[in-house]
N, CA, C and O of each residue as an XYZ file, in Angstrom:
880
protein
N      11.524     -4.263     21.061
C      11.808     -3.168     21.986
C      10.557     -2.336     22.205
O       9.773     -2.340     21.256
N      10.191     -1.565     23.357
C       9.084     -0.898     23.645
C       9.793      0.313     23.061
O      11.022      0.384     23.035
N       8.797      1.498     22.480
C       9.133      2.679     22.224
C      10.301      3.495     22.829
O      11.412      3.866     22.451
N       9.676      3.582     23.740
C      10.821      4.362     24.788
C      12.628      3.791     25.036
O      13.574      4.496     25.386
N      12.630      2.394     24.729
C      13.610      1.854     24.590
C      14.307      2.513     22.819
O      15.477      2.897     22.797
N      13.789      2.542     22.016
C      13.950      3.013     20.709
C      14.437      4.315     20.370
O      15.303      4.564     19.531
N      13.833      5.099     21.065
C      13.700      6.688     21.313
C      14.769      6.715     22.449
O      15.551      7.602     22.108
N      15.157      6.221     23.543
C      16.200      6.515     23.922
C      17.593      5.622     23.021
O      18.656      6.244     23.032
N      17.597      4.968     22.669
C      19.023      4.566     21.348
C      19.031      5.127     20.735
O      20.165      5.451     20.386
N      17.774      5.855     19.932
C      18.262      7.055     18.641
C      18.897      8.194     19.589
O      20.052      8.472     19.266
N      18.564      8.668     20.315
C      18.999     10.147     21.079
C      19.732      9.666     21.410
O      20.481      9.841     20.450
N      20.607      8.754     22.464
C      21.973      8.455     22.550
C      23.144      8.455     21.507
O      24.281      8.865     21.738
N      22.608      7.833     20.100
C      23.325      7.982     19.480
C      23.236      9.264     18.533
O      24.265      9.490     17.896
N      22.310     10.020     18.368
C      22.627     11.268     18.196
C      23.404     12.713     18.640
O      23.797     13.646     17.940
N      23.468     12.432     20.512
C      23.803     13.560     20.943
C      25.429     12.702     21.211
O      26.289     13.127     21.982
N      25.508     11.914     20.691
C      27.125     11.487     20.645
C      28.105     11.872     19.322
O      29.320     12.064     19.275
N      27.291     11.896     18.492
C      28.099     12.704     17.088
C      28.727     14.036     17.541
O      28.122     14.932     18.130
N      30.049     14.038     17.177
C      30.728     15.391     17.125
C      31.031     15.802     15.854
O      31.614     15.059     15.064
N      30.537     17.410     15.466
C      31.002     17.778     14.676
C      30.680     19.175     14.689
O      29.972     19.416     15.666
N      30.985     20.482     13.798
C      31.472     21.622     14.016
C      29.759     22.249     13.588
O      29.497     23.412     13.894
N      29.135     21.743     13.177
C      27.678     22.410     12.486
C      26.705     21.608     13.330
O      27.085     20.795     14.173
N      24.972     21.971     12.969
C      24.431     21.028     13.272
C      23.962     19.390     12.773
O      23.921     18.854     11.666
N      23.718     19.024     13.829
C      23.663     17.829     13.123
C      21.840     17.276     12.329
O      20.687     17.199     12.754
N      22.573     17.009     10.985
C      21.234     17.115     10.199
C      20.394     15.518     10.012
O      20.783     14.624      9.261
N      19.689     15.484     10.523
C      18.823     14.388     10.274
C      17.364     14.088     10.237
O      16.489     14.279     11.081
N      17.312     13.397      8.646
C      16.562     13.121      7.726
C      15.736     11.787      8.244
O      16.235     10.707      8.559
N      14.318     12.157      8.248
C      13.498     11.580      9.102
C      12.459     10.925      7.859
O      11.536     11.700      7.610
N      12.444     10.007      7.269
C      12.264      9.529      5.781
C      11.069      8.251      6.460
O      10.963      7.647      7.527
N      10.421      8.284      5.339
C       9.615      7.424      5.603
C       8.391      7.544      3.885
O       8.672      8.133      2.842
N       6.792      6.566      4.284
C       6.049      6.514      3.207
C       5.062      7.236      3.926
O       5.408      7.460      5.086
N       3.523      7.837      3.495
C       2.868      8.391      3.929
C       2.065      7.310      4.961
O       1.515      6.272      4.594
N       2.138      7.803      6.287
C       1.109      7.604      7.822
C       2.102      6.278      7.965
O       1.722      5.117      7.815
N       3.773      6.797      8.364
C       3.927      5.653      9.000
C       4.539      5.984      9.820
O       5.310      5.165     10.319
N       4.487      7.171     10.275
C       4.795      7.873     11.616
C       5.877      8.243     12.193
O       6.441      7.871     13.222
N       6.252      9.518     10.915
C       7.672     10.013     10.424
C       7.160     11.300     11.801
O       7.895     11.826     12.636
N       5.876     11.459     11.621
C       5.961     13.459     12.389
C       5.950     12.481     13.969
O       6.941     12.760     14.644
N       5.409     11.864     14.355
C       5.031     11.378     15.459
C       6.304     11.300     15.830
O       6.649     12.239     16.547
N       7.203     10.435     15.574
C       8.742      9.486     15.896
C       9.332     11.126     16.016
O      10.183     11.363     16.874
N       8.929     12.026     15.283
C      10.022     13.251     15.091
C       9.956     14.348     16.001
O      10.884     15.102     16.294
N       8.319     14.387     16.593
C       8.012     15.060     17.769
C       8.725     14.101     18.922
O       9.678     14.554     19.556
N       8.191     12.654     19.193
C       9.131     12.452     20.207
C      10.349     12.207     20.403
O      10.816     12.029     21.529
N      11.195     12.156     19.053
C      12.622     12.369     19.433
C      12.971     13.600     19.900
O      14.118     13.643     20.345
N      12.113     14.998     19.959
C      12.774     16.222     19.955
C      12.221     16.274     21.473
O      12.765     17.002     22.303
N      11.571     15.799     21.658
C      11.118     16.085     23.329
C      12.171     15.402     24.186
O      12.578     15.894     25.238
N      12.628     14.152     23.646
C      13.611     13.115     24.269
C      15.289     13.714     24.367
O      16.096     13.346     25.221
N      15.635     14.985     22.973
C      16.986     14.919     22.834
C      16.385     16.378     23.725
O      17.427     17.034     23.727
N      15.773     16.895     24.161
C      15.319     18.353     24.687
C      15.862     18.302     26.447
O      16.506     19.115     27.111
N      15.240     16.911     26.802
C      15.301     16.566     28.167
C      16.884     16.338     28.031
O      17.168     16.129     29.210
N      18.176     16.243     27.267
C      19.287     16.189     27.960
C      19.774     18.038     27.461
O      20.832     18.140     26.841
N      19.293     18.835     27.644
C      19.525     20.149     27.664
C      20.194     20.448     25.798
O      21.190     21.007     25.340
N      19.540     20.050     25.468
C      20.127     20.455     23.923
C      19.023     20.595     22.723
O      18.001     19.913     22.646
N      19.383     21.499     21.905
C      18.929     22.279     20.776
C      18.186     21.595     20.053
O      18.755     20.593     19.620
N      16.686     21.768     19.600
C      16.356     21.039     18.798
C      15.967     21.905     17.515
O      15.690     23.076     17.778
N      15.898     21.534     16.180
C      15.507     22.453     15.018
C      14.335     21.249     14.256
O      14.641     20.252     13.602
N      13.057     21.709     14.578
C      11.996     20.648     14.034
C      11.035     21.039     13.325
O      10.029     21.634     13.712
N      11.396     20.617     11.922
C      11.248     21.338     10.532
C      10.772     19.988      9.912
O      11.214     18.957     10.421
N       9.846     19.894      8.780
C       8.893     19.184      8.114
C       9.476     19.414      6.407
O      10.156     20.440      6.378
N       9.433     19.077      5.708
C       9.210     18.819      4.027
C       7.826     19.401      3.641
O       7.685     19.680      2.450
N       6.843     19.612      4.434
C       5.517     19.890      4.216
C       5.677     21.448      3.904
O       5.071     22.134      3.080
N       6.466     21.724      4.620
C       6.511     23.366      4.299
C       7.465     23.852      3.170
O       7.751     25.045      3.264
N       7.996     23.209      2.164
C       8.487     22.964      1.317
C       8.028     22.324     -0.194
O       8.706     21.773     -1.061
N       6.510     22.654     -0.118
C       6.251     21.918     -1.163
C       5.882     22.426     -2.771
O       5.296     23.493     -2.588
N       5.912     22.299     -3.534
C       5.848     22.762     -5.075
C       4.240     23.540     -4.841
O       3.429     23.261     -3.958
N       4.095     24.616     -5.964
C       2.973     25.220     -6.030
C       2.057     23.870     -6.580
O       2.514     22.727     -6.597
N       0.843     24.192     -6.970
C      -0.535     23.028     -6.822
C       0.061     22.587     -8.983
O       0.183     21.532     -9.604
N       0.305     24.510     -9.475
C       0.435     23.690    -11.337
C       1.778     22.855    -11.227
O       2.164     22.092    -12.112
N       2.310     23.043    -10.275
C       3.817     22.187    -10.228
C       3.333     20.576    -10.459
O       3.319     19.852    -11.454
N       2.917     20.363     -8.940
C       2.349     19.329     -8.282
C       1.972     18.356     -9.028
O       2.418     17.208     -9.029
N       0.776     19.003     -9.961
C       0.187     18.307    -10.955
C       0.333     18.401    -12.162
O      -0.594     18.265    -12.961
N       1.540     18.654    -12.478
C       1.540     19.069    -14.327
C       1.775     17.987    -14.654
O       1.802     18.076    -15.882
N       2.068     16.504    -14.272
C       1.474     14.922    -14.839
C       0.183     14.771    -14.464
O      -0.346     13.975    -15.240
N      -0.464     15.098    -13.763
C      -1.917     14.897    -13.574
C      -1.851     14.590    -11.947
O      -0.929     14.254    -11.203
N      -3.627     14.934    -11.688
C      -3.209     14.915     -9.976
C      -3.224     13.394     -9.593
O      -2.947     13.096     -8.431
N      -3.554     12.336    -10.576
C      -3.360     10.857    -10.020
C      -1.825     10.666    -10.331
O      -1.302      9.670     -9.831
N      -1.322     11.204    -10.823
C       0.107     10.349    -11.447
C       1.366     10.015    -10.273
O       2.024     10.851     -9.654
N       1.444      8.763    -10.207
C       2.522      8.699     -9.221
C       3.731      8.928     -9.508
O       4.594      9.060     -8.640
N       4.000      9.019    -11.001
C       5.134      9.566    -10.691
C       5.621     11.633    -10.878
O       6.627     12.177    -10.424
N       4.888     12.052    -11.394
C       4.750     13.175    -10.793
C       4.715     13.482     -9.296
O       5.420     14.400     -8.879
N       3.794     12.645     -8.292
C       4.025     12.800     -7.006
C       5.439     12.481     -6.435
O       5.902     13.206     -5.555
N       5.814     11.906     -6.694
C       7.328     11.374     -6.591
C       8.476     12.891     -7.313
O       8.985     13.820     -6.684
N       8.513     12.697     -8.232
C       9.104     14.051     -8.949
C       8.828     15.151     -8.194
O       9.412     15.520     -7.175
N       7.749     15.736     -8.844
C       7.453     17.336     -8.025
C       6.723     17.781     -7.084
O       6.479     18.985     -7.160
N       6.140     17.035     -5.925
C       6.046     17.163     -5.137
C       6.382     18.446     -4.154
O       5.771     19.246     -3.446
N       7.851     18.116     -4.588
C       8.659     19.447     -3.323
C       9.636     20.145     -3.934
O       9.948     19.724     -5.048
N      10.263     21.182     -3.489
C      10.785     22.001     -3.565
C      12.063     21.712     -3.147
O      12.389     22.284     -2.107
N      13.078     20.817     -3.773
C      14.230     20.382     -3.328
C      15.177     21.242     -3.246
O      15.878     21.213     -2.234
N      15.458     22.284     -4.345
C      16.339     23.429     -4.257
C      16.204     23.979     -2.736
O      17.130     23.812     -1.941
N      14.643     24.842     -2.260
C      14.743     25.560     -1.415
C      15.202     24.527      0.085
O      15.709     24.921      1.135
N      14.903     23.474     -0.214
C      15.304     22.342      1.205
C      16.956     22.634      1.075
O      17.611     23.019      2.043
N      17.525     22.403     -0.221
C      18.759     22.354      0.198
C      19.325     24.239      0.321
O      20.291     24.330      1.079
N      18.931     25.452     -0.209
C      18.929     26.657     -0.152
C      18.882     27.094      1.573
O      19.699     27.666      2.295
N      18.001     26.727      1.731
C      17.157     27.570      2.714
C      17.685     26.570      4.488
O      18.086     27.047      5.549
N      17.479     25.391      4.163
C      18.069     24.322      5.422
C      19.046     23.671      5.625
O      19.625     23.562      6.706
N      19.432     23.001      4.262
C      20.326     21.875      4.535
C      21.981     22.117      4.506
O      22.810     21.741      5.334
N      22.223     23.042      2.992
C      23.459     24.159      3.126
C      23.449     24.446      4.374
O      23.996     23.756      5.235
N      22.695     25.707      4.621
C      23.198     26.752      5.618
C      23.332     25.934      6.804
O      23.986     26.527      7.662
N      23.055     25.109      7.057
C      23.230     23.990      8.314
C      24.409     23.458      8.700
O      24.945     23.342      9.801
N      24.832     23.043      7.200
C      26.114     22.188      7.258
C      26.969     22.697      6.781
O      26.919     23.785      6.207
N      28.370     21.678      6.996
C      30.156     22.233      6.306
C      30.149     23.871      5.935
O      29.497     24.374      5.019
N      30.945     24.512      6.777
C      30.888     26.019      6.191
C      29.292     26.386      5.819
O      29.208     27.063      4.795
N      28.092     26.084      6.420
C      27.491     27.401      6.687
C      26.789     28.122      7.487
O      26.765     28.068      8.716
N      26.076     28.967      6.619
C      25.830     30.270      7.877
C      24.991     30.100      8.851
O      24.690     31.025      9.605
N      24.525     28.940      8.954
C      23.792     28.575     10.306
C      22.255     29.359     10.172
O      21.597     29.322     11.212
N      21.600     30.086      8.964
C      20.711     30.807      8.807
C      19.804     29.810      7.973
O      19.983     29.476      6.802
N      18.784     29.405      8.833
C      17.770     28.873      8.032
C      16.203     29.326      7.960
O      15.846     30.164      8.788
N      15.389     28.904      7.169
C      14.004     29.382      7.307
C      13.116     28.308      7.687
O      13.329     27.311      6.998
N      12.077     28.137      8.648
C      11.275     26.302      8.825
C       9.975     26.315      7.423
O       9.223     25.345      7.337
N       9.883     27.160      6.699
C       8.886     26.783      5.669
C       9.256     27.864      4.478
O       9.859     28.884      4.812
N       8.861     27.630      2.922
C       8.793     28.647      1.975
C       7.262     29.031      1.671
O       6.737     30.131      1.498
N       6.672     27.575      1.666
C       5.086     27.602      1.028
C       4.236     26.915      1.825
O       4.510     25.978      2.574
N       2.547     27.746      1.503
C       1.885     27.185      2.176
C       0.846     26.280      1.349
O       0.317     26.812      0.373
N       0.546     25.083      1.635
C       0.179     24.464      0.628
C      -1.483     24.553      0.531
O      -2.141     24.412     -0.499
N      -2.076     24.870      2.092
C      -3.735     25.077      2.071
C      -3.716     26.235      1.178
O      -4.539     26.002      0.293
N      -2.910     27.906      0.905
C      -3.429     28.891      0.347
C      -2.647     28.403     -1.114
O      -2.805     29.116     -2.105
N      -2.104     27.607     -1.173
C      -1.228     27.341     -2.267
C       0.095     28.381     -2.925
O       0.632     28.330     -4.031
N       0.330     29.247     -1.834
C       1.309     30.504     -2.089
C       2.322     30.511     -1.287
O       2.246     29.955     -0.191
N       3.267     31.045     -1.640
C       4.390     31.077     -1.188
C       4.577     31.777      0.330
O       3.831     32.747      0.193
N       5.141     31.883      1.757
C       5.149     32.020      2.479
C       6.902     32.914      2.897
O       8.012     32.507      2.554
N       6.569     34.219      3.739
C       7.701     34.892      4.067
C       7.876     34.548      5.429
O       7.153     34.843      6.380
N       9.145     33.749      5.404
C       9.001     32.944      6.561
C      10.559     33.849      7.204
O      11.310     34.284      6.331
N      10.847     34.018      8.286
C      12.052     34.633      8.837
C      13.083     34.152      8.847
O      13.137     32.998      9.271
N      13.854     34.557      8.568
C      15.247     34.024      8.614
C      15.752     33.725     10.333
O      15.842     34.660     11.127
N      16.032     32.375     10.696
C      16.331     32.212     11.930
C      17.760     31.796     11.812
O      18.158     31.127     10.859
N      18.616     32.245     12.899
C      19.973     31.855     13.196
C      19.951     30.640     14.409
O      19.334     30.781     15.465
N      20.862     29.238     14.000
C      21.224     28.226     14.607
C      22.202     28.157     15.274
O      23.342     28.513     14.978
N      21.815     27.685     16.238
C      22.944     26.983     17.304
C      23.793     26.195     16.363
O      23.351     25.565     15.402
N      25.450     26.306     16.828
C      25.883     24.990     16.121
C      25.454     23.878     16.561
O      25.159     22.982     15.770
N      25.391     23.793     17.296
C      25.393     22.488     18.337
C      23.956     22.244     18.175
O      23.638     21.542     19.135
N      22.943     22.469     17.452
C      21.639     22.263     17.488
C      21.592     20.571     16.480
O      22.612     20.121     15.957
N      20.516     20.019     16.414
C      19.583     18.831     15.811
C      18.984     19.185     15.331
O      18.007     19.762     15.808
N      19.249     19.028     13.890
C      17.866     19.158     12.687
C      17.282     17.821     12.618
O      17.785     16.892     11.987
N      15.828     17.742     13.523
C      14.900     16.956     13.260
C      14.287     17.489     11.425
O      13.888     18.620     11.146
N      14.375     16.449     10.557
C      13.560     16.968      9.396
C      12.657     15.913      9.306
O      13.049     14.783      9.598
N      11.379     16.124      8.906
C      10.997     14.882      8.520
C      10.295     15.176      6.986
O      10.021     16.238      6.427
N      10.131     13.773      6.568
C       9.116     14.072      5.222
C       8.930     12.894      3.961
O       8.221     11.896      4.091
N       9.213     13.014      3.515
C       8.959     12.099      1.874
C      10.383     11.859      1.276
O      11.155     12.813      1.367
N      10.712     11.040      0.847
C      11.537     11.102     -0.109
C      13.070     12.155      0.334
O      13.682     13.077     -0.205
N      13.166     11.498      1.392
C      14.355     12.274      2.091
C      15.842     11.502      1.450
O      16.918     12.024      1.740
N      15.819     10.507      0.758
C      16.735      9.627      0.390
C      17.372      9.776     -0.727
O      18.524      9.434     -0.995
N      16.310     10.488     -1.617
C      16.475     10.939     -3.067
C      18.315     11.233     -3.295
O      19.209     11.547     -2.509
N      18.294     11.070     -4.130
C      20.378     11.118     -4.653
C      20.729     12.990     -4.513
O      21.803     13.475     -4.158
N      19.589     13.686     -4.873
C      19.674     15.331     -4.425
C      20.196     15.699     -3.019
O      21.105     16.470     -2.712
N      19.246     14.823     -2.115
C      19.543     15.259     -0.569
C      20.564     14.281      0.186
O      21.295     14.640      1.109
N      20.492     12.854     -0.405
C      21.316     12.082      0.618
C      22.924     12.751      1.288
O      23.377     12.629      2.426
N      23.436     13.379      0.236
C      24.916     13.834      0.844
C      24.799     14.705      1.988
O      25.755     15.021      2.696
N      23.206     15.214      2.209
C      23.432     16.048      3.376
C      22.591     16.002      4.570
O      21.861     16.803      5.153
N      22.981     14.677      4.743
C      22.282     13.872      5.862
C      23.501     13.569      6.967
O      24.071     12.480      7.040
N      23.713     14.380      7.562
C      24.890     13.532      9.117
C      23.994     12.453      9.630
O      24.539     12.132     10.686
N      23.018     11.770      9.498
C      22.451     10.645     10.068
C      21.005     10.697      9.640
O      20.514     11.822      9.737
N      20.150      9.685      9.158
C      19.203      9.320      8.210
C      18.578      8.460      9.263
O      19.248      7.826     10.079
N      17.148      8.460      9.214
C      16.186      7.417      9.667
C      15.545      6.840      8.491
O      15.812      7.251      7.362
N      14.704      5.895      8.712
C      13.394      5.517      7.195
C      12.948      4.500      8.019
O      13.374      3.392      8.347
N      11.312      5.635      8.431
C      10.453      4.778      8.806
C       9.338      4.073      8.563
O       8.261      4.639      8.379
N       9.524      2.314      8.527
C       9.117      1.354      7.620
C       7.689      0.778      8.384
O       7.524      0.033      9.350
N       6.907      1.371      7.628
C       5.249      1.212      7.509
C       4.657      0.048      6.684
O       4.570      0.368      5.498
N       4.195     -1.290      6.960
C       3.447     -2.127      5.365
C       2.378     -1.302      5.000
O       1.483     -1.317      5.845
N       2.176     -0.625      4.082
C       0.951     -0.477      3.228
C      -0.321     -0.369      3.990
O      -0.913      0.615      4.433
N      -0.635     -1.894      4.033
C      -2.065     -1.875      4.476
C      -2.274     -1.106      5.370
O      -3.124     -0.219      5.281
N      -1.274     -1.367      6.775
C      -1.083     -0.331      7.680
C      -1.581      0.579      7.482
O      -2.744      0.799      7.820
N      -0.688      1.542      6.745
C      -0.544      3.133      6.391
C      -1.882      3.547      5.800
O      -2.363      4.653      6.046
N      -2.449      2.699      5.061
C      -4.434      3.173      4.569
C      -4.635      2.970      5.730
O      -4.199      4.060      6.101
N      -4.933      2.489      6.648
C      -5.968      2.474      7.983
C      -5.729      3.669      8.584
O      -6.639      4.382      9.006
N      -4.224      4.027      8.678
C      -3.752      5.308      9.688
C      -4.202      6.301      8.896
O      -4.522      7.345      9.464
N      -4.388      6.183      6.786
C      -4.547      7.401      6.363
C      -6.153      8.216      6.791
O      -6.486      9.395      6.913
N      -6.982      6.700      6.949
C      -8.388      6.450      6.753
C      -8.712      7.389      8.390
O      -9.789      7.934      8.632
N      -7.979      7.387      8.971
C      -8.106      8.240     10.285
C      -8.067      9.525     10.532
O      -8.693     10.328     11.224
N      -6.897      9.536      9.567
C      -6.163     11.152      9.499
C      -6.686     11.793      8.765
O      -7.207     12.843      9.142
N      -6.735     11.385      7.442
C      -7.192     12.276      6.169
C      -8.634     12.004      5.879
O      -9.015     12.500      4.819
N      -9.343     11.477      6.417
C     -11.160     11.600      5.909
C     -11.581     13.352      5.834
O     -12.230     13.900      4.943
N     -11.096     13.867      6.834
C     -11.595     15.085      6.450
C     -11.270     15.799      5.379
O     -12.057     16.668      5.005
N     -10.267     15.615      4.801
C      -9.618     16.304      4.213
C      -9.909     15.917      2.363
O      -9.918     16.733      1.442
N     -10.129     14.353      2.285
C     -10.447     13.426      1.229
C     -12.299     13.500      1.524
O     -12.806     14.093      0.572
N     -13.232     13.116      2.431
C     -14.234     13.442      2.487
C     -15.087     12.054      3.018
O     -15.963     11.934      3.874
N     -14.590     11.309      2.336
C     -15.199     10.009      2.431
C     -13.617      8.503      2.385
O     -12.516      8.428      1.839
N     -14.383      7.676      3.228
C     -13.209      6.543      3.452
C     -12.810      5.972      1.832
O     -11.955      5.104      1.657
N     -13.251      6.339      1.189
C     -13.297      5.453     -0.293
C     -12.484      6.683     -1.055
O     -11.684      6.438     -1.958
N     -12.684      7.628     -0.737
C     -11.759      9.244     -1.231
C     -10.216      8.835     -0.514
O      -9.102      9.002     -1.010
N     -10.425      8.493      0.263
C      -8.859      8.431      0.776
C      -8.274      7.598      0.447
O      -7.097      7.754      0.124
N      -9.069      6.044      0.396
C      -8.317      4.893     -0.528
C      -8.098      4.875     -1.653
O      -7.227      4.110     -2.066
N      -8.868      5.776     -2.615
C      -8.285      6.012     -3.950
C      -7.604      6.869     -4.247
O      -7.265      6.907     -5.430
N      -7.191      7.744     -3.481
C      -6.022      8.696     -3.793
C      -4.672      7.727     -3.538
O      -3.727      7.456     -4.279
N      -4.995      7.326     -2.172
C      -3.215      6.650     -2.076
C      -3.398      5.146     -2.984
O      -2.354      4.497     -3.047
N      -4.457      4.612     -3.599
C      -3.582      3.426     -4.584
C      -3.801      3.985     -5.740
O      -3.553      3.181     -6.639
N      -4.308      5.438     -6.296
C      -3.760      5.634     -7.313
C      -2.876      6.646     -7.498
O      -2.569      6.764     -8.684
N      -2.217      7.619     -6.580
C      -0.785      8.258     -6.708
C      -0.123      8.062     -5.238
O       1.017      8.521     -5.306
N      -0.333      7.666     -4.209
C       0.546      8.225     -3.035
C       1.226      7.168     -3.057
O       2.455      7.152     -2.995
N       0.144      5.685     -3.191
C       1.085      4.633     -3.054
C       2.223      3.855     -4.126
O       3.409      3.537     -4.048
N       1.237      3.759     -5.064
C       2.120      3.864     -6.524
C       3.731      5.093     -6.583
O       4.885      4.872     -6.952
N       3.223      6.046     -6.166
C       4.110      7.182     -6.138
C       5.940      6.454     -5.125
O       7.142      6.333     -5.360
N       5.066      6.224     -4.155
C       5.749      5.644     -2.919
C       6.828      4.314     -3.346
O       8.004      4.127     -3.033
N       5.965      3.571     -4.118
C       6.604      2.541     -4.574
C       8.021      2.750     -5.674
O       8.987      1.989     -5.746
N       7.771      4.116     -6.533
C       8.191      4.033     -7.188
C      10.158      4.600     -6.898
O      11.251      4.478     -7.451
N       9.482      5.290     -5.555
C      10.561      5.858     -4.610
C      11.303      5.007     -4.074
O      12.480      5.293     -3.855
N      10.646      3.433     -3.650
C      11.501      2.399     -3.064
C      12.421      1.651     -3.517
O      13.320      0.993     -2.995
N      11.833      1.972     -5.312
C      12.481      0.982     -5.854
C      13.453      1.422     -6.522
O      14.521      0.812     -6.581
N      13.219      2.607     -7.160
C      14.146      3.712     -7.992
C      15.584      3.833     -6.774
O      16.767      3.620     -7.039
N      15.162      4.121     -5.819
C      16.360      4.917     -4.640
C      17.080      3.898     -3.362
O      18.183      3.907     -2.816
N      15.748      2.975     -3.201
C      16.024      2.338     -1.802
C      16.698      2.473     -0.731
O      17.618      1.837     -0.218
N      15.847      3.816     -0.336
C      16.089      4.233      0.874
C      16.312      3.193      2.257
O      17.334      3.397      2.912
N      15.640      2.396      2.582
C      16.296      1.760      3.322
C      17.454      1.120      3.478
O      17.784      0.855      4.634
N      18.432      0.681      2.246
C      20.202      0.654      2.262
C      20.383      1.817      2.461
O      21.521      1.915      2.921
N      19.883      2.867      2.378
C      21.035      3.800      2.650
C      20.937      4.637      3.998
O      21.929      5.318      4.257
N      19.840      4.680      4.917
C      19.665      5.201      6.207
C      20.378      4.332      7.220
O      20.316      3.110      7.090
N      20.911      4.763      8.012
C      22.013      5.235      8.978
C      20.914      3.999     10.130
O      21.453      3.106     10.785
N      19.272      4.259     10.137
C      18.564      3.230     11.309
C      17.264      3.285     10.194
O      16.790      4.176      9.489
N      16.973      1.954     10.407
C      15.364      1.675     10.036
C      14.331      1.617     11.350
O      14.753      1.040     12.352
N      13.296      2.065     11.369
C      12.343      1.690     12.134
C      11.378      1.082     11.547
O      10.664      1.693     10.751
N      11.167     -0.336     11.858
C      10.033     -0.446     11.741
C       8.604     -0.274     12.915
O       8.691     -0.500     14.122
N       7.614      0.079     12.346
C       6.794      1.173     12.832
C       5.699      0.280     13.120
O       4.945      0.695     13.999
N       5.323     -1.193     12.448
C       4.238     -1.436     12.008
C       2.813     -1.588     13.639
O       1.594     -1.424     13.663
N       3.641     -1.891     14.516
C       3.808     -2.083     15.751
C       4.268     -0.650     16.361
O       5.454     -0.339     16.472
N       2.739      0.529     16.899
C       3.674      1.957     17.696
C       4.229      1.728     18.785
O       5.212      2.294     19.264
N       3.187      0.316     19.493
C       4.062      0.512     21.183
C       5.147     -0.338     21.034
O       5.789     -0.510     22.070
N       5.575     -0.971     19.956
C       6.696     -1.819     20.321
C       7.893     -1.987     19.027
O       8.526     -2.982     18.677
N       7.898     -0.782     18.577
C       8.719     -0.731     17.443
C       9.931     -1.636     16.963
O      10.360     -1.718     18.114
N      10.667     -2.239     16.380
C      12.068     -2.817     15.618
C      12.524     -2.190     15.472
O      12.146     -1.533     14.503
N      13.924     -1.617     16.275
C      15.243     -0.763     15.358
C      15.791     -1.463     14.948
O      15.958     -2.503     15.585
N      16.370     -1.310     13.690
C      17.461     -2.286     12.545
C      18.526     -1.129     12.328
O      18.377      0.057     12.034
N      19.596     -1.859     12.563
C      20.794     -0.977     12.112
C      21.487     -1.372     10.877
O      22.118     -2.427     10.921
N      21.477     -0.862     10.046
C      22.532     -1.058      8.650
C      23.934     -0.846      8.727
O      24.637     -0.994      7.728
C-alpha cells in the first residue's frame, strides 16, 4: 500500500469507534521507526474530517537523568525500566481521558534537555477528541488496559541506525557515538521490550515502516 492509502485506513477506522470519552491511542514502536512522523500525519489526516486531535509524546514524560541511569547509562535494561514516568502518563493523560474521567490532562511533566520537571497547564478535552500518543514501550502490562486502539510501528534494526545516524549525530557527536549508544542500551534495551511484552500480539494494527513511501498494514 502507498502511505496515503495506510493513513487513510487508520483514520477511517478510528473516527468510527464510538464511545463516551476520548479515544486513546498508543502509537508504540522501537527508536527511528517513525512513531512521531506516522503520528503527525495521522493528526493532520483525522483533522481534515473536522475532528479533535490531542498530540502528546512519552518524551515529555520522562524519568529525571539519576532515575534514568541508576543501572548505568549503557544498561538496557534500566532503559527499558526507567526510562519514563509511567505513573504521571497514566495520572496526568490516560485516566483523566478515559471511563469516568475528567477529561483534564497535561501534554508534558519534564523536560529532559534541563533535566527538571516542567509546570505544564492543565488543559480540558473534548470528549470526542483523539489521543494521538506516541513513544516507547507503550505495550508494557502498566499501560496496555488503557489503550481504546494501539499501533506498533515495526522498524528492522539496521534500518533504525541509519535513520538514528541522521537524526541524532548532533546530539551523540559523531556517527560511531550514535552506533554505540543504540547497540549498547537502546537496542539491547528494545529487544528486551519485544521479548519480555510482545507488543506486536497485542496492538490493535502493525505497521510495518521499513519501506516510508510504501508501508504494510497488518491487522491482528
Amino acid at each position: 500500500m502507498n502511505r496515503k492509502s495506510v493513513l487513510d485506513e487508520i483514520t477511517n477506522q478510528l473516527i468510527s469507534i464510538q464511545q463516551d470519552h476520548p479515544i486513546r491511542v498508543g502509537i508504540d514502536g522501537v527508536d527511528a521507526s517513525g512513531k512521531t512522523s506516522l503520528a503527525s500525519e495521522l493528526a493532520s489526516s483525522i483533522e481534515e474530517k473536522d475532528l479533535d486531535v490531542i498530540s502528546l509524546s512519552i518524551d515529555g514524560f520522562h524519568n529525571p537523568k539519576a532515575v534514568r541511569y541508576k543501572q548505568g547509562e549503557d544498561s538496557p535494561l534500566g532503559y527499558f525500566q526507567d526510562s519514563f514516568n509511567i505513573r504521571e502518563v497514566l495520572n496526568e493523560v490516560l485516566v483523566p481521558l478515559g471511563p469516568n474521567g475528567n477529561l483534564s490532562y497535561k501534554q508534558s511533566v519534564f523536560d529532559l534537555t534541563t533535566d527538571s520537571p516542567v509546570e505544564s497547564p492543565t488543559i480540558k478535552a473534548n470528549s470526542r477528541s483523539i489521543l494521538l500518543f506516541e513513544g516507547l514501550f507503550l505495550h508494557r502490562p502498566e499501560l496496555i488496559d488503557h489503550w481504546d486502539f494501539s499501533i506498533f510501528v515495526h522498524t528492522d534494526f539496521e534500518i533504525t541506525i541509519e535513520r538514528a545516524i541522521k537524526r541524532d549525530i548532533d546530539r551523540f557527536g559523531t556517527t560511531e557515538g550514535v552506533c554505540s549508544k543504540y547497540r549498547k542500551r537502546y537496542i539491547p534495551g528494545q529487544m528486551i521490550y519485544l521479548e519480555s511484552v510482545d507488543p506486536q500480539s497485542k496492538a490493535t494494527l502493525i505497521v510495518n515502516n521499513n519501506d516510508i513511501a510504501n508501508p504494510e498494514l497488518l491487522v491482528n
